[in-house]
C-alpha positions as CSV (number, residue, x, y, z in Angstrom):
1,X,25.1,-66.3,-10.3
2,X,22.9,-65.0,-13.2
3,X,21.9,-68.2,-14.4
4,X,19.9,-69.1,-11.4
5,X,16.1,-67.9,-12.2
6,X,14.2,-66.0,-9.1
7,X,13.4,-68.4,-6.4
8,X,16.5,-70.6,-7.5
9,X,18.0,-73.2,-4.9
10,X,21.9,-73.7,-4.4
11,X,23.1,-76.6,-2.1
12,X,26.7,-77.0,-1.7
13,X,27.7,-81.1,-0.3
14,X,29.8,-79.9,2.8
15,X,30.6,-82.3,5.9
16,X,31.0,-82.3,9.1
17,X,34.2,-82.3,9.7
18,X,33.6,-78.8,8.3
19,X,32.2,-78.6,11.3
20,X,34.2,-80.2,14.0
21,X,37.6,-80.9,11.8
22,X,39.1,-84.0,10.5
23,X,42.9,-85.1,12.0
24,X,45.1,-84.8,9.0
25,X,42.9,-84.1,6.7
26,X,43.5,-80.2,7.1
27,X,43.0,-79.4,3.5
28,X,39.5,-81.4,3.4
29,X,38.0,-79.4,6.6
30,X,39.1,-76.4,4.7
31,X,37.2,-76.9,1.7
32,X,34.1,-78.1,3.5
33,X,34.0,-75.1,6.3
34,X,34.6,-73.0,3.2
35,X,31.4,-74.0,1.8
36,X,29.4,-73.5,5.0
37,X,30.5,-69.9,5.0
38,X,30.2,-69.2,1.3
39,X,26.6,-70.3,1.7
40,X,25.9,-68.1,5.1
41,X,27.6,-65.1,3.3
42,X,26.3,-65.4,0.0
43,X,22.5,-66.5,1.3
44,X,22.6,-62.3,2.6
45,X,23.9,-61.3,-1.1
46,X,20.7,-63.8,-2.6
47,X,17.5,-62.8,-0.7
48,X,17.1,-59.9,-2.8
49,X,16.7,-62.4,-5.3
50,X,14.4,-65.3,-3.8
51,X,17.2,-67.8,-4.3
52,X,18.3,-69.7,-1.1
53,X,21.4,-70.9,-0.6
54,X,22.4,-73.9,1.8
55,X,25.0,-76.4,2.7
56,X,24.2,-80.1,3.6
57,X,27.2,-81.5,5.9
58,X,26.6,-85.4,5.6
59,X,28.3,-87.9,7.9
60,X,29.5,-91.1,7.9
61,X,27.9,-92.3,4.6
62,X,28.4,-96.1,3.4
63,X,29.3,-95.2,0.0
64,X,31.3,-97.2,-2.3
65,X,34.4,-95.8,-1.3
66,X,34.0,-96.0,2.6
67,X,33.6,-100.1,1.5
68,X,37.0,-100.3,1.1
69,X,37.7,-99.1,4.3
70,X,39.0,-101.8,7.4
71,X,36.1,-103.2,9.0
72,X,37.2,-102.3,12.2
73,X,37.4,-98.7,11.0
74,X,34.3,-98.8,9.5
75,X,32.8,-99.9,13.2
76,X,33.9,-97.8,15.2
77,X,33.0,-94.9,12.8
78,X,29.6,-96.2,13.1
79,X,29.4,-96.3,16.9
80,X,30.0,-92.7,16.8
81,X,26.0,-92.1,15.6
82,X,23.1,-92.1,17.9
83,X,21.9,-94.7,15.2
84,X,24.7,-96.7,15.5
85,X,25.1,-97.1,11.8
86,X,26.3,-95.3,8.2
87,X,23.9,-93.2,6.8
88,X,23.1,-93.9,3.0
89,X,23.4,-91.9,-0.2
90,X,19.9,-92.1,-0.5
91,X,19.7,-89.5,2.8
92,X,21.5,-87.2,1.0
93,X,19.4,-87.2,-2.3
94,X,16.6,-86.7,0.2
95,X,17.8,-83.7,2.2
96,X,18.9,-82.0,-1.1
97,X,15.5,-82.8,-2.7
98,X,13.7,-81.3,0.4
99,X,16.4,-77.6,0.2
100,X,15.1,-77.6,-3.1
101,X,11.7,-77.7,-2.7
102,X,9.0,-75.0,-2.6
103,X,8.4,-75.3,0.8
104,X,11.9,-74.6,2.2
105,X,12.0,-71.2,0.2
106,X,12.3,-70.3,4.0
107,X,15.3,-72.4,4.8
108,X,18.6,-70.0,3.7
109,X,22.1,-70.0,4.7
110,X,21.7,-72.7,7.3
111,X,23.7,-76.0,7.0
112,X,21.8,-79.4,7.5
113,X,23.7,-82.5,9.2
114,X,22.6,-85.6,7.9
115,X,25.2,-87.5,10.0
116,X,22.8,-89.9,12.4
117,X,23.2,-87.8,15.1
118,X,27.4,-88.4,15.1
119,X,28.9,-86.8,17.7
120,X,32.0,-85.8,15.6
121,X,30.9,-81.9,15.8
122,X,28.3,-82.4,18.3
């Protein structure tokens, strides 16, 4: 961590179903609640610093990938958000771009949802 400069920003890409777990996908939960807690426990270790550290946990994001998916599946996974529909790549860029700005210096070791309100994890 020696790289980072005084008032540095970390932001780990965590999930939510590092939140609320994911049915067979126990290795993928792991990982992801990993990163929540490695940023709550290392955001302690960084004050001293003035670097924050934070996890965003996305949702249900219509990336490339989740394209391929069965329509059906694709749905219903959308029906689980109060906004009814997949979140974009774009709402991730902007939550990380908002962590890393001045004016969250006050914003450490907390994870953000940008998930439409699913309630996967509510």
């Amino acid at each position: 961590m020696g790289l980072i400069p005084q008032g540095g920003r970390i932001i780990s890409t965590s999930s939510i179903s590092g939140i609320a777990g994911n049915f067979g996908q126990t290795n993928y939960t792991a990982t992801k609640a990993a990163l929540i807690g490695y940023s709550a426990s290392k955001s302690k270790e960084l004050k001293a610093k003035g670097i924050t550290i934070n996890a965003i946990a996305p949702g249900y994001i219509e990336t490339d990938m989740v394209k391929t998916m069965p329509l059906m599946t694709r749905i219903f996974a959308e029906r689980l958000t109060s906004l009814a529909q997949a979140g974009k790549p774009e709402d991730i860029a902007e939550a990380m771009a908002f962590l890393a700005h001045p004016g969250a210096e006050s914003i450490n070791g907390q994870v953000l949802r940008v998930c439409g309100g699913s309630f996967l994890g509510a």
